[in-house]
CHARMM-style PDB file with segment names, atoms N, HN, CA, C and O in Angstrom:
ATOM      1  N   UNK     1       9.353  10.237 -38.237  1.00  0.00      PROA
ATOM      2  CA  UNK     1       7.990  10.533 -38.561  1.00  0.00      PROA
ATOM      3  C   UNK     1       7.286  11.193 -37.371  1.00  0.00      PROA
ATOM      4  O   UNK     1       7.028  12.386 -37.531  1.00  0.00      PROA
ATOM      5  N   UNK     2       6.942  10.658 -36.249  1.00  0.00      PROA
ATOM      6  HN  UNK     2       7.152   9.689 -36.119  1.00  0.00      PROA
ATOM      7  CA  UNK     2       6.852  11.093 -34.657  1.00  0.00      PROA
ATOM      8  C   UNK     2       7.861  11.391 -34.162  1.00  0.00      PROA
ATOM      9  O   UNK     2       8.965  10.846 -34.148  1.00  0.00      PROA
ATOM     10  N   UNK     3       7.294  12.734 -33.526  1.00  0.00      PROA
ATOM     11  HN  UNK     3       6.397  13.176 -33.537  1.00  0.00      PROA
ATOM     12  CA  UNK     3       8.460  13.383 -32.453  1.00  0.00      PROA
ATOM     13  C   UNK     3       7.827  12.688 -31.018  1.00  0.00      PROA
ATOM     14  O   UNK     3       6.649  12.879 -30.713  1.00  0.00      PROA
ATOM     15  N   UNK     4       8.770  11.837 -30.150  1.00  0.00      PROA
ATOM     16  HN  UNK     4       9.727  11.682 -30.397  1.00  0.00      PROA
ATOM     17  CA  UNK     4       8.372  11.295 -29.205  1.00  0.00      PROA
ATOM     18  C   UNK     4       8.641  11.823 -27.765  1.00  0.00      PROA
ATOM     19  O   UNK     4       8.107  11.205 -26.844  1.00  0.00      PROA
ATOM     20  N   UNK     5       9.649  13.231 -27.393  1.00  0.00      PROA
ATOM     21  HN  UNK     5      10.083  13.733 -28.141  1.00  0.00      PROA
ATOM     22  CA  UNK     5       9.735  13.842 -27.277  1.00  0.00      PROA
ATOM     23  C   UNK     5       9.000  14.601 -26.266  1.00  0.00      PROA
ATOM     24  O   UNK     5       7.836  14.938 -26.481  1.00  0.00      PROA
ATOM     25  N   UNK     6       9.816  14.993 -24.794  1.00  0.00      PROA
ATOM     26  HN  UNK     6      10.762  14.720 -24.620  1.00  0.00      PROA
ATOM     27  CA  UNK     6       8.925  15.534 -24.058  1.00  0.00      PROA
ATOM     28  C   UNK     6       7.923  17.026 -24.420  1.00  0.00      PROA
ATOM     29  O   UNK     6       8.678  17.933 -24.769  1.00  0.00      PROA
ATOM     30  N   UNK     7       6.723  17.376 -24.413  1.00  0.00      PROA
ATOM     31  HN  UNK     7       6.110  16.639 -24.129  1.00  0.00      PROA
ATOM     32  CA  UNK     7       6.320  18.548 -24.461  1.00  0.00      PROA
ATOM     33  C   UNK     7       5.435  18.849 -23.638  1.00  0.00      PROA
ATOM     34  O   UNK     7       4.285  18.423 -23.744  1.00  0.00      PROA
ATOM     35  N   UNK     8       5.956  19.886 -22.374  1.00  0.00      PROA
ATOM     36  HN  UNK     8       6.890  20.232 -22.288  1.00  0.00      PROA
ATOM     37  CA  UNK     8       4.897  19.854 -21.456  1.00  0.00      PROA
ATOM     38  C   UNK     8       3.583  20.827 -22.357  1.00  0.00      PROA
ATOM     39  O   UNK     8       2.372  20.619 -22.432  1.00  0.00      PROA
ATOM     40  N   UNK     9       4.296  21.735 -22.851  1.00  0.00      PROA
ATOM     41  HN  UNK     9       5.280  21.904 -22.790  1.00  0.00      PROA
ATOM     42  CA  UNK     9       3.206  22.346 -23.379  1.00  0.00      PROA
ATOM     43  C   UNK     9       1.805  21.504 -23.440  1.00  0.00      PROA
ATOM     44  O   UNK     9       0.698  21.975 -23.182  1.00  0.00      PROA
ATOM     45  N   UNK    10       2.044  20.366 -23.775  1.00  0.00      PROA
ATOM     46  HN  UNK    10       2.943  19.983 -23.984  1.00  0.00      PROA
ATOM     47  CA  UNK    10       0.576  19.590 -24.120  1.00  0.00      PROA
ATOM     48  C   UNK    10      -0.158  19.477 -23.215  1.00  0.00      PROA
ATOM     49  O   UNK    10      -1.348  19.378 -23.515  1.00  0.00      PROA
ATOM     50  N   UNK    11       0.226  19.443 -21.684  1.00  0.00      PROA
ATOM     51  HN  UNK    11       1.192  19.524 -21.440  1.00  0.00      PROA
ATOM     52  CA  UNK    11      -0.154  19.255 -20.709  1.00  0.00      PROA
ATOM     53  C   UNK    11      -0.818  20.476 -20.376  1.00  0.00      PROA
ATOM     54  O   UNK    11      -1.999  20.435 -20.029  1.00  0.00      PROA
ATOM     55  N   UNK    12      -0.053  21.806 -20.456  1.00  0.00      PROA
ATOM     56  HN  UNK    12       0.906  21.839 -20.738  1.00  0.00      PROA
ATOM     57  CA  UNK    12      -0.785  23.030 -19.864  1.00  0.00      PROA
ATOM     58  C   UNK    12      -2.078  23.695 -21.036  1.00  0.00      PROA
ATOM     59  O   UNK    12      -2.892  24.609 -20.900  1.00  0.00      PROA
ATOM     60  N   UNK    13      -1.832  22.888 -22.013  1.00  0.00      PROA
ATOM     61  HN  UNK    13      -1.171  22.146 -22.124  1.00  0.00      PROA
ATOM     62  CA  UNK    13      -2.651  23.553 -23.175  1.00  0.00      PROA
ATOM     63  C   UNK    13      -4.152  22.740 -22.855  1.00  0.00      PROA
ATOM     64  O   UNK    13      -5.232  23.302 -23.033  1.00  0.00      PROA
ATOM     65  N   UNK    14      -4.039  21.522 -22.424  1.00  0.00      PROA
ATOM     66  HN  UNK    14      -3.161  21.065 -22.280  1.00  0.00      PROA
ATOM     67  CA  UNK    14      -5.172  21.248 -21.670  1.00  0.00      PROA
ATOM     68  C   UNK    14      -5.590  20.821 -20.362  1.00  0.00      PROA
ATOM     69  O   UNK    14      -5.029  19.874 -19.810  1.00  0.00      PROA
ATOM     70  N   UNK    15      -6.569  21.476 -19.811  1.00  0.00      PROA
ATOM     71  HN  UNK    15      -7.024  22.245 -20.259  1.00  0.00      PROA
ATOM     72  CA  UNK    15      -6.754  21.516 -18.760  1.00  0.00      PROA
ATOM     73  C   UNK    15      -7.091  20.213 -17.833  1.00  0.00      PROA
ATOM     74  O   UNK    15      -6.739  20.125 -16.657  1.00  0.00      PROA
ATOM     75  N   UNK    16      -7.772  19.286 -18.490  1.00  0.00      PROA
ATOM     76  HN  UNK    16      -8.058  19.358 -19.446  1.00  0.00      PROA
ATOM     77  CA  UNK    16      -7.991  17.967 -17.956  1.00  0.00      PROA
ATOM     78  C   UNK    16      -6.648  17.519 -17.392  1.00  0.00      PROA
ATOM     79  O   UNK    16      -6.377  17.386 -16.199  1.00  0.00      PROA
ATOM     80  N   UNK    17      -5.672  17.258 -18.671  1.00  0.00      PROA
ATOM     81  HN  UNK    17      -5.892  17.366 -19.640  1.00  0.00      PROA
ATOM     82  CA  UNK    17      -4.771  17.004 -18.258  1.00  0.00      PROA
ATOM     83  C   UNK    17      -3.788  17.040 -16.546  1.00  0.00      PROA
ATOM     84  O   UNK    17      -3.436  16.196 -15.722  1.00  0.00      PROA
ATOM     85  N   UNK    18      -3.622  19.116 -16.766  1.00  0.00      PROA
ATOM     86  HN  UNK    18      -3.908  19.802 -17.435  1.00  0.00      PROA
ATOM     87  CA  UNK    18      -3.441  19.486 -16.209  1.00  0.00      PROA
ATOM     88  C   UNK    18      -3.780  19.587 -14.521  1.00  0.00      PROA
ATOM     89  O   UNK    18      -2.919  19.694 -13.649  1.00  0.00      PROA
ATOM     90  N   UNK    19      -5.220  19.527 -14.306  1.00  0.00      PROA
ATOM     91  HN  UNK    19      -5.920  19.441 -15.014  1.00  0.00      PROA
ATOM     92  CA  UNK    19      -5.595  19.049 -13.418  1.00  0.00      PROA
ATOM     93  C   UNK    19      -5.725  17.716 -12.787  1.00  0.00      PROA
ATOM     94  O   UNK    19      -5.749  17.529 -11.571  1.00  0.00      PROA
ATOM     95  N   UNK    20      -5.799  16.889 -13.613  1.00  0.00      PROA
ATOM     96  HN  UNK    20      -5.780  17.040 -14.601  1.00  0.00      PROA
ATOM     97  CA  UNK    20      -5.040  15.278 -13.787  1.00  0.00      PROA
ATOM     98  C   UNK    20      -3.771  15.821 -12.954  1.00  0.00      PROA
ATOM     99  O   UNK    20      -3.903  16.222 -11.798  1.00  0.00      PROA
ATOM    100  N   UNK    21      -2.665  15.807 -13.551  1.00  0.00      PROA
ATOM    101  HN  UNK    21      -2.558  15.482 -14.490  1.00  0.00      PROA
ATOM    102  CA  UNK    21      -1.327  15.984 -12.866  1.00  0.00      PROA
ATOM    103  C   UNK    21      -1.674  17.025 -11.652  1.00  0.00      PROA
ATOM    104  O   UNK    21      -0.852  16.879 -10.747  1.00  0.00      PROA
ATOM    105  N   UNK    22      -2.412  17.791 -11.433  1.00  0.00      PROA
ATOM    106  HN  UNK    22      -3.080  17.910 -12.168  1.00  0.00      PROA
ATOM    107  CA  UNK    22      -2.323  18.718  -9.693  1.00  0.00      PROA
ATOM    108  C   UNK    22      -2.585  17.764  -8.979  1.00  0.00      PROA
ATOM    109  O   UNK    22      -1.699  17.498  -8.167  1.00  0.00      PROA
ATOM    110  N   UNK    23      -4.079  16.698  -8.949  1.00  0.00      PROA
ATOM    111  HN  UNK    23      -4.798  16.914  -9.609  1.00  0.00      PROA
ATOM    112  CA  UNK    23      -4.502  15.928  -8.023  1.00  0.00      PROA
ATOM    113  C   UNK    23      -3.723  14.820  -7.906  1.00  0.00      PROA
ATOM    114  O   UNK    23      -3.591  14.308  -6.794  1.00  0.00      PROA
ATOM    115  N   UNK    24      -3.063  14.259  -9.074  1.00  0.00      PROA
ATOM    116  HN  UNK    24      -3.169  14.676  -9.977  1.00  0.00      PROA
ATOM    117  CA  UNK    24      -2.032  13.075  -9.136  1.00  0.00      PROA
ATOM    118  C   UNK    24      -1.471  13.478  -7.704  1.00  0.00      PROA
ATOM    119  O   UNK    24      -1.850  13.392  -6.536  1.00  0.00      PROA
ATOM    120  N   UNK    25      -0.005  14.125  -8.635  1.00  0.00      PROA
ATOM    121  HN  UNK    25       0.302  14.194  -9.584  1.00  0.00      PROA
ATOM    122  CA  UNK    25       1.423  14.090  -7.673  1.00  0.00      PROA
ATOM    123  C   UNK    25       1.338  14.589  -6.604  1.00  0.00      PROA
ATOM    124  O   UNK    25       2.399  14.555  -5.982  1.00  0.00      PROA
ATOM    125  N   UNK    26       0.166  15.250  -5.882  1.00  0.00      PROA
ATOM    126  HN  UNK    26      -0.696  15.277  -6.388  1.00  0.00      PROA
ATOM    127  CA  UNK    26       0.383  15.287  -4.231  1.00  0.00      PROA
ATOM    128  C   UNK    26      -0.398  14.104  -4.016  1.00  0.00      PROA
ATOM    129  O   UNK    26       0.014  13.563  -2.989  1.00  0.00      PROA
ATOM    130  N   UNK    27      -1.356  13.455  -4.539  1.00  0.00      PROA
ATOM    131  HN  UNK    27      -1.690  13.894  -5.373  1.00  0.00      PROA
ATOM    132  CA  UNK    27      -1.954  12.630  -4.100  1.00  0.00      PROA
ATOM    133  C   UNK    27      -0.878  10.955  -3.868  1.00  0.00      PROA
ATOM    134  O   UNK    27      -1.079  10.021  -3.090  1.00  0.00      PROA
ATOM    135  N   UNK    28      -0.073  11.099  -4.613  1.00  0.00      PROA
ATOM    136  HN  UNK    28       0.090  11.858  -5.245  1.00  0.00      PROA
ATOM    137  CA  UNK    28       0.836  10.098  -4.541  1.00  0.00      PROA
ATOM    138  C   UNK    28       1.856  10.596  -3.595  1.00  0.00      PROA
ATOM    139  O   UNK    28       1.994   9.719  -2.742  1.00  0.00      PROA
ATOM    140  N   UNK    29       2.442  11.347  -3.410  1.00  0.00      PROA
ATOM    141  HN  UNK    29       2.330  12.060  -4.103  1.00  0.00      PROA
ATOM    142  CA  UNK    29       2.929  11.855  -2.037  1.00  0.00      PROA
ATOM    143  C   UNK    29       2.391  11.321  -0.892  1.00  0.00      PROA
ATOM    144  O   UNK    29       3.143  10.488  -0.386  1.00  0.00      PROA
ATOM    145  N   UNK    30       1.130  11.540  -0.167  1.00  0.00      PROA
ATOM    146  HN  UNK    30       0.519  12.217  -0.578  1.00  0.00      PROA
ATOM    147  CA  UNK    30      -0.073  11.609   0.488  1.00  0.00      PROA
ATOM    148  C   UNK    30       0.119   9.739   0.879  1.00  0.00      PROA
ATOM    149  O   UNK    30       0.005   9.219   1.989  1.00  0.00      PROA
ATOM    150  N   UNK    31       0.346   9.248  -0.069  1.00  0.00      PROA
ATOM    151  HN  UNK    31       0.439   9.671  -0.971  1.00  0.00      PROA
ATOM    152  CA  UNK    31      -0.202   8.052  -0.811  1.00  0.00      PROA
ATOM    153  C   UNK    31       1.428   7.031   0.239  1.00  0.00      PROA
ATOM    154  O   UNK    31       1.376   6.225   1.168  1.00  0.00      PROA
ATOM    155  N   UNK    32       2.785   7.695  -0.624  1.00  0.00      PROA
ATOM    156  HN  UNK    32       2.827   8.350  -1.379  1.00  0.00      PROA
ATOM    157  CA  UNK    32       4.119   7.013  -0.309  1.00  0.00      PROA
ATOM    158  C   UNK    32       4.270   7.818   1.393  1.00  0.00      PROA
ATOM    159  O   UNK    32       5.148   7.202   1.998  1.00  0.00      PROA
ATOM    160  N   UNK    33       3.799   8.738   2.104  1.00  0.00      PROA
ATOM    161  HN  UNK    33       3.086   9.239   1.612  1.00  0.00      PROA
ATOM    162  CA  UNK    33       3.983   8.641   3.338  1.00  0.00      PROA
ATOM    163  C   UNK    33       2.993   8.059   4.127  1.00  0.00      PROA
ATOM    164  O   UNK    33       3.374   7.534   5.173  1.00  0.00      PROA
ATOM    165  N   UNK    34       1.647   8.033   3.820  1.00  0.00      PROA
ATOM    166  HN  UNK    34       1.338   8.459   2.970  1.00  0.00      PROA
ATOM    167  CA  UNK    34       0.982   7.001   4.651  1.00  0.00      PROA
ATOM    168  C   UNK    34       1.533   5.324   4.237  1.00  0.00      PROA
ATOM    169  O   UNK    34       1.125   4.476   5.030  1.00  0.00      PROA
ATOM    170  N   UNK    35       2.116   4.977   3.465  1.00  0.00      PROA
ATOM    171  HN  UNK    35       2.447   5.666   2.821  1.00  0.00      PROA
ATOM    172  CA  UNK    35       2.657   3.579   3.635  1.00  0.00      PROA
ATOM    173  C   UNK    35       3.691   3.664   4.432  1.00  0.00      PROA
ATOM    174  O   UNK    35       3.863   2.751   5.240  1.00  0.00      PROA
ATOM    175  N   UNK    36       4.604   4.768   4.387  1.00  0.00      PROA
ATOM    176  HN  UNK    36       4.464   5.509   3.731  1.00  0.00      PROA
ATOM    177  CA  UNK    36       5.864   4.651   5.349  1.00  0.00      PROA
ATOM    178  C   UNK    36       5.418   4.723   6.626  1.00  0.00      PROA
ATOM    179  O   UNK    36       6.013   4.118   7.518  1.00  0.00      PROA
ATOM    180  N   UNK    37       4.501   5.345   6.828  1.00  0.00      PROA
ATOM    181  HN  UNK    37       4.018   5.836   6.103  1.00  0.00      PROA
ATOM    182  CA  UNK    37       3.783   5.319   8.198  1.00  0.00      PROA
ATOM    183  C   UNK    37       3.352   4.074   9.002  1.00  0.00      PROA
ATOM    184  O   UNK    37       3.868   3.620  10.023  1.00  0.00      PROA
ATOM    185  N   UNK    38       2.267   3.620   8.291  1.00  0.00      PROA
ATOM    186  HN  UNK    38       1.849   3.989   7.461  1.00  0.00      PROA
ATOM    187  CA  UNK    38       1.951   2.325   8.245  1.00  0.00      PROA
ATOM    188  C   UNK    38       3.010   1.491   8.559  1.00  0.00      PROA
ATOM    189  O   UNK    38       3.231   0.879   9.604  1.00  0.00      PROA
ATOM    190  N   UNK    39       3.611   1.538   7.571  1.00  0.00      PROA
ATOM    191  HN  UNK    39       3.432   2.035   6.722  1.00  0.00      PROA
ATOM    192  CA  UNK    39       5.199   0.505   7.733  1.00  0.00      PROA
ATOM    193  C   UNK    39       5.772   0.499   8.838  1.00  0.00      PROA
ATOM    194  O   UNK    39       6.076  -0.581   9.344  1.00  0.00      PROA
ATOM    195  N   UNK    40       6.097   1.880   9.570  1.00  0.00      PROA
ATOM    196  HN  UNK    40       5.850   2.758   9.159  1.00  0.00      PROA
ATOM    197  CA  UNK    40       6.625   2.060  10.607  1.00  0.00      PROA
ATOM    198  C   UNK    40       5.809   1.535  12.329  1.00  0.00      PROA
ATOM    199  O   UNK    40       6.406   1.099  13.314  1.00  0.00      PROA
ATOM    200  N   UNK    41       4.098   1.820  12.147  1.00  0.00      PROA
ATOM    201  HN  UNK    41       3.613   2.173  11.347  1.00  0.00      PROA
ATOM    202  CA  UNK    41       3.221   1.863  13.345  1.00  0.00      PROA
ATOM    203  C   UNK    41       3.195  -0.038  13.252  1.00  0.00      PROA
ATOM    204  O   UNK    41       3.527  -0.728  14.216  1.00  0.00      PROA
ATOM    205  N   UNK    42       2.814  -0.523  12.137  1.00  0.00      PROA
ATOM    206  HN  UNK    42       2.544   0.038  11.354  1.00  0.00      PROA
ATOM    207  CA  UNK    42       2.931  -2.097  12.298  1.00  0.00      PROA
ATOM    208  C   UNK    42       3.490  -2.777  11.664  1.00  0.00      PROA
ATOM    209  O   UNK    42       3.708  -2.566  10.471  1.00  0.00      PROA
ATOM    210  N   UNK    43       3.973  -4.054  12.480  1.00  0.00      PROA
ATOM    211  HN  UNK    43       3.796  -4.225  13.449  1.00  0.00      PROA
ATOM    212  CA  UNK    43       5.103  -5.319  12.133  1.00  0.00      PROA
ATOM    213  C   UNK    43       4.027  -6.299  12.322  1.00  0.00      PROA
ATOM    214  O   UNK    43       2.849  -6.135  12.638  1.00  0.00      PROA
ATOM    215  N   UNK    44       4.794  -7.496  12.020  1.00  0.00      PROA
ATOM    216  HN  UNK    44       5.751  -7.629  11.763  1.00  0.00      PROA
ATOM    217  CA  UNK    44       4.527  -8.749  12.276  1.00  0.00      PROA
ATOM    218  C   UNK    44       4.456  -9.572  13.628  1.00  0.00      PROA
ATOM    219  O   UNK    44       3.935  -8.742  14.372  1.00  0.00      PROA
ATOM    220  N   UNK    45       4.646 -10.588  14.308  1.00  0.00      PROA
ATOM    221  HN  UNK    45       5.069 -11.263  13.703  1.00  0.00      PROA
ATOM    222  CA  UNK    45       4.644 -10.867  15.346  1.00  0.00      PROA
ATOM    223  C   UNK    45       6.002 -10.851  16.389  1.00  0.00      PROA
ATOM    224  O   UNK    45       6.298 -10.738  17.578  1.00  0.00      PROA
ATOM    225  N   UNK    46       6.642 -11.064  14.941  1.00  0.00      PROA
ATOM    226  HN  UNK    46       6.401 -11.155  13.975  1.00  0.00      PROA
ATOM    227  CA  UNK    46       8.268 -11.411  15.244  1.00  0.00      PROA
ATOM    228  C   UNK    46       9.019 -10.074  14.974  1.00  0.00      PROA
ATOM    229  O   UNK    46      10.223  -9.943  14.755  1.00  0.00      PROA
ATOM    230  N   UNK    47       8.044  -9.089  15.035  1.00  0.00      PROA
ATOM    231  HN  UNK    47       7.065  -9.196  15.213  1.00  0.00      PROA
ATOM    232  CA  UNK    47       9.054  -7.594  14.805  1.00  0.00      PROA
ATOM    233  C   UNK    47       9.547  -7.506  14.052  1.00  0.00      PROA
ATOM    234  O   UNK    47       9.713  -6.286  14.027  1.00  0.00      PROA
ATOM    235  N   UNK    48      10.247  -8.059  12.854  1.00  0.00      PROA
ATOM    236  HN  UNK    48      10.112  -9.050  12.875  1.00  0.00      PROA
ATOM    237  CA  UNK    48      11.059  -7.965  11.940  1.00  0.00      PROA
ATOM    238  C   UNK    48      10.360  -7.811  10.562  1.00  0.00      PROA
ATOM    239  O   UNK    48      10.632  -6.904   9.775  1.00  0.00      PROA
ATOM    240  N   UNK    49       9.274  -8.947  10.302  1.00  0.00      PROA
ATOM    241  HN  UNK    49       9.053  -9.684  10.940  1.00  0.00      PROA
ATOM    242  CA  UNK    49       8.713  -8.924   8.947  1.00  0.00      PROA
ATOM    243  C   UNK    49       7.648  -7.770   8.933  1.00  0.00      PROA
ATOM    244  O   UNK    49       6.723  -7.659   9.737  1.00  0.00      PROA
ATOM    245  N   UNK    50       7.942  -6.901   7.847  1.00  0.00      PROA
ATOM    246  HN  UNK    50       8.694  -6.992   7.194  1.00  0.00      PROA
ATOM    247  CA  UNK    50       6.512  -5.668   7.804  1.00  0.00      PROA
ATOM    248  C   UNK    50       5.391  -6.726   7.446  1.00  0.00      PROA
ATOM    249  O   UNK    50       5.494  -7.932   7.224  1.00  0.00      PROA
ATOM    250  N   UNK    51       4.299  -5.903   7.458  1.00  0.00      PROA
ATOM    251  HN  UNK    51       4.215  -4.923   7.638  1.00  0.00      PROA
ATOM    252  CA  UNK    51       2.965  -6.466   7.777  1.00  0.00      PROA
ATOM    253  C   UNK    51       2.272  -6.144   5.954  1.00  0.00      PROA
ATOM    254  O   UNK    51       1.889  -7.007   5.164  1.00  0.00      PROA
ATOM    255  N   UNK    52       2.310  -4.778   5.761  1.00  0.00      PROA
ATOM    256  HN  UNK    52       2.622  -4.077   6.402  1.00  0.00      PROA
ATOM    257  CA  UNK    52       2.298  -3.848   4.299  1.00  0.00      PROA
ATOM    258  C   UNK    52       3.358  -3.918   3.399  1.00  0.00      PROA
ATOM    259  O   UNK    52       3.781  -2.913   2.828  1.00  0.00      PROA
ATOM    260  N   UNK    53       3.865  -5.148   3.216  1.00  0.00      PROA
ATOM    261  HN  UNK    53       3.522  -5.964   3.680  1.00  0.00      PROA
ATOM    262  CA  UNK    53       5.104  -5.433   2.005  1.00  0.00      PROA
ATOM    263  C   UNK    53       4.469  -5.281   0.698  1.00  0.00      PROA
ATOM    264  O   UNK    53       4.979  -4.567  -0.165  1.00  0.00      PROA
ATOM    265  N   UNK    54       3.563  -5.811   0.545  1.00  0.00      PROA
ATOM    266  HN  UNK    54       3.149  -6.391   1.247  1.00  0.00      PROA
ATOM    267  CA  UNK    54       2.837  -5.844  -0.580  1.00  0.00      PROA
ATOM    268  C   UNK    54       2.538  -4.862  -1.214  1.00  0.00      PROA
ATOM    269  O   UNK    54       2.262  -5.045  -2.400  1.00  0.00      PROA
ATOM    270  N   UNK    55       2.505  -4.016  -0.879  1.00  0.00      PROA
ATOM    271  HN  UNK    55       2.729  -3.867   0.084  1.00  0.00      PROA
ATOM    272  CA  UNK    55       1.452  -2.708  -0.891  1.00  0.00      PROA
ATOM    273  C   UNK    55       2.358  -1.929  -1.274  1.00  0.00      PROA
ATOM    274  O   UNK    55       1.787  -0.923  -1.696  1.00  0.00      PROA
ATOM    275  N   UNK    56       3.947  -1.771  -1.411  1.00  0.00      PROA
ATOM    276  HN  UNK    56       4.411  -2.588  -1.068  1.00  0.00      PROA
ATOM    277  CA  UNK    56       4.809  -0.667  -1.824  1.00  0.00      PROA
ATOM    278  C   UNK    56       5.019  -1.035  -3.531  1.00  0.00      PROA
ATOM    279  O   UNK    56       5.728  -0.337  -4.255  1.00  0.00      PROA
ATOM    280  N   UNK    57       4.343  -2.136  -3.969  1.00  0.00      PROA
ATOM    281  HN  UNK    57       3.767  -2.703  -3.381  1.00  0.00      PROA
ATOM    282  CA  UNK    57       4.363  -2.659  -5.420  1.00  0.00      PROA
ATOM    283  C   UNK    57       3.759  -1.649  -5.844  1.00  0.00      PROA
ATOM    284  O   UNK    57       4.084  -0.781  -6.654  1.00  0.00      PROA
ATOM    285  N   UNK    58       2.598  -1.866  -5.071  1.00  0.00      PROA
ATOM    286  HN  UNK    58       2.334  -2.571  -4.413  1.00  0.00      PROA
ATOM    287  CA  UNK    58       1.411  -0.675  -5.557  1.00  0.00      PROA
ATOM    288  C   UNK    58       1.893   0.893  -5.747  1.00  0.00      PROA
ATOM    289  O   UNK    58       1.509   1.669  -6.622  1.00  0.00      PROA
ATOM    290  N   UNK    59       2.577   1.075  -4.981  1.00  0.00      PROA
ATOM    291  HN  UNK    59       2.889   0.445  -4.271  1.00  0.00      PROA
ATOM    292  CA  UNK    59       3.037   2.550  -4.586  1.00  0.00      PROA
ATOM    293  C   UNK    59       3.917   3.122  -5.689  1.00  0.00      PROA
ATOM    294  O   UNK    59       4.042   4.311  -5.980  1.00  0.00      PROA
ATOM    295  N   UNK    60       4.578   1.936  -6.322  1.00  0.00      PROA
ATOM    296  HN  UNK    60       4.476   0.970  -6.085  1.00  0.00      PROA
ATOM    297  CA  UNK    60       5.603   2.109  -7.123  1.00  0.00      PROA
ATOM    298  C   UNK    60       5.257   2.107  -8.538  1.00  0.00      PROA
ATOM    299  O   UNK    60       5.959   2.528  -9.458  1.00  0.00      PROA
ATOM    300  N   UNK    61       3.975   1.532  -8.618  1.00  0.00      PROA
ATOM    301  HN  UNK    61       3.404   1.190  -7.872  1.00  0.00      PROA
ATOM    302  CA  UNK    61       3.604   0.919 -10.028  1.00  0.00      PROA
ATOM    303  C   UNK    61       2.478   2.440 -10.361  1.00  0.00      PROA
ATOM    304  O   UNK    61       2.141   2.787 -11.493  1.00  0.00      PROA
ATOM    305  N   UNK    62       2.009   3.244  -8.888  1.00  0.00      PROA
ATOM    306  HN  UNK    62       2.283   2.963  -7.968  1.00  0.00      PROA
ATOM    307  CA  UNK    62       1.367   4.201  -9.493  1.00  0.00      PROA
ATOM    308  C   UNK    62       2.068   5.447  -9.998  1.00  0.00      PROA
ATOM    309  O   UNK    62       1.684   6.176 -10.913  1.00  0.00      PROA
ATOM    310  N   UNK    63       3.301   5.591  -9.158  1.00  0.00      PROA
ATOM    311  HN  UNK    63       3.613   4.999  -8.415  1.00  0.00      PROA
ATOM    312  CA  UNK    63       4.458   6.552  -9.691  1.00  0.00      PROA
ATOM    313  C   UNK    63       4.800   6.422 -11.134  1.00  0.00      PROA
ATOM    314  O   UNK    63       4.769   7.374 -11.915  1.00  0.00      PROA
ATOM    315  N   UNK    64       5.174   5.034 -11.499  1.00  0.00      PROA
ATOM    316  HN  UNK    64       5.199   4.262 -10.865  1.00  0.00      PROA
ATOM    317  CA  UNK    64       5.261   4.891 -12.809  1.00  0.00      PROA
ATOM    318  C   UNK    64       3.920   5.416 -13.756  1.00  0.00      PROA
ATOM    319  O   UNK    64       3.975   6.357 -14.548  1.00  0.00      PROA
ATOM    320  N   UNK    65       3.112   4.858 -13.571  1.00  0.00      PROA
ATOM    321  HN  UNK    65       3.067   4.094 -12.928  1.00  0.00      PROA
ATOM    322  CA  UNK    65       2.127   5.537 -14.424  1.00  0.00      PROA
ATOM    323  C   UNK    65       1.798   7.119 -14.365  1.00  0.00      PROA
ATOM    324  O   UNK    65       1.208   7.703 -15.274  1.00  0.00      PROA
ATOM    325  N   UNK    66       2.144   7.588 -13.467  1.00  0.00      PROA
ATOM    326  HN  UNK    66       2.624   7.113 -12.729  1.00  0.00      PROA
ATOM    327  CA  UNK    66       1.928   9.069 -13.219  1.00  0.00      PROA
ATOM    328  C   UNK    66       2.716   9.438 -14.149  1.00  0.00      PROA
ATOM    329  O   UNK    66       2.475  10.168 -15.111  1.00  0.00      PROA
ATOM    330  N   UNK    67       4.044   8.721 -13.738  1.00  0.00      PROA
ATOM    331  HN  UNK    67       4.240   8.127 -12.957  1.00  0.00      PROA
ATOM    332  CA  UNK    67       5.598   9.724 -14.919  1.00  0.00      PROA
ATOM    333  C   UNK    67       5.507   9.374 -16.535  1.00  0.00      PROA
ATOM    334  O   UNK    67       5.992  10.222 -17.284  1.00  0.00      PROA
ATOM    335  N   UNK    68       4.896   8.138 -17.157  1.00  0.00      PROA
ATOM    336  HN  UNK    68       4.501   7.449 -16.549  1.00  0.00      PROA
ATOM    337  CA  UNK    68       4.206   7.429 -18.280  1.00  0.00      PROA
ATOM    338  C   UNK    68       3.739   8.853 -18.839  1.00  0.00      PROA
ATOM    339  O   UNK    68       4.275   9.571 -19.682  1.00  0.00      PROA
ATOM    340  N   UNK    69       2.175   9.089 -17.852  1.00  0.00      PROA
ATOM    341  HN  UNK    69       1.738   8.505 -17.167  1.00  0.00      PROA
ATOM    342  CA  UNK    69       1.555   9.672 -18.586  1.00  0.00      PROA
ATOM    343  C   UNK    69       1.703  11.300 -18.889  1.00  0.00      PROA
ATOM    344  O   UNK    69       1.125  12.073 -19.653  1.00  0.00      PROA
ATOM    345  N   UNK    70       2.878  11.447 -17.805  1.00  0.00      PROA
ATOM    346  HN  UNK    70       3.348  10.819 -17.185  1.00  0.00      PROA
ATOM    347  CA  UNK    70       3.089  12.903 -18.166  1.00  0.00      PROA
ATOM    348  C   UNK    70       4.024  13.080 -19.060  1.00  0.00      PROA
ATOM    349  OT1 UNK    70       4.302  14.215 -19.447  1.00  0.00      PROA
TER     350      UNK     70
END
């Protein structure tokens, strides 16, 4: 009954969209190297445990929704 089915067309046929996805996917770029950064400039006391563990949930859970909605 539904074609479920990738069609970018839908995306370029409107512009919201479209601009939706420009500001997204560099912005999530932007997004997964300032955590690696972060990750890298601070630790814990004991050097070993990162400080921003938490925070790559986040990183991961917005990728997913980016790829969802496109």
């Amino acid at each position: 009954m539904f074609d479920h089915g990738f069609d970018p067309g839908y995306v370029f046929r409107h512009p919201v969209f479209l601009v939706t996805f420009i500001i997204a996917i560099p912005a999530w770029i932007i997004a997964f190297a300032s955590q690696a950064a972060a990750e890298a400039k601070y630790s814990s006391a004991d050097g070993r445990t990162p400080v921003v563990n938490t925070l790559w949930f986040n990183i991961w859970i917005q990728l997913a929704v980016i790829i969802h909605l496109l």
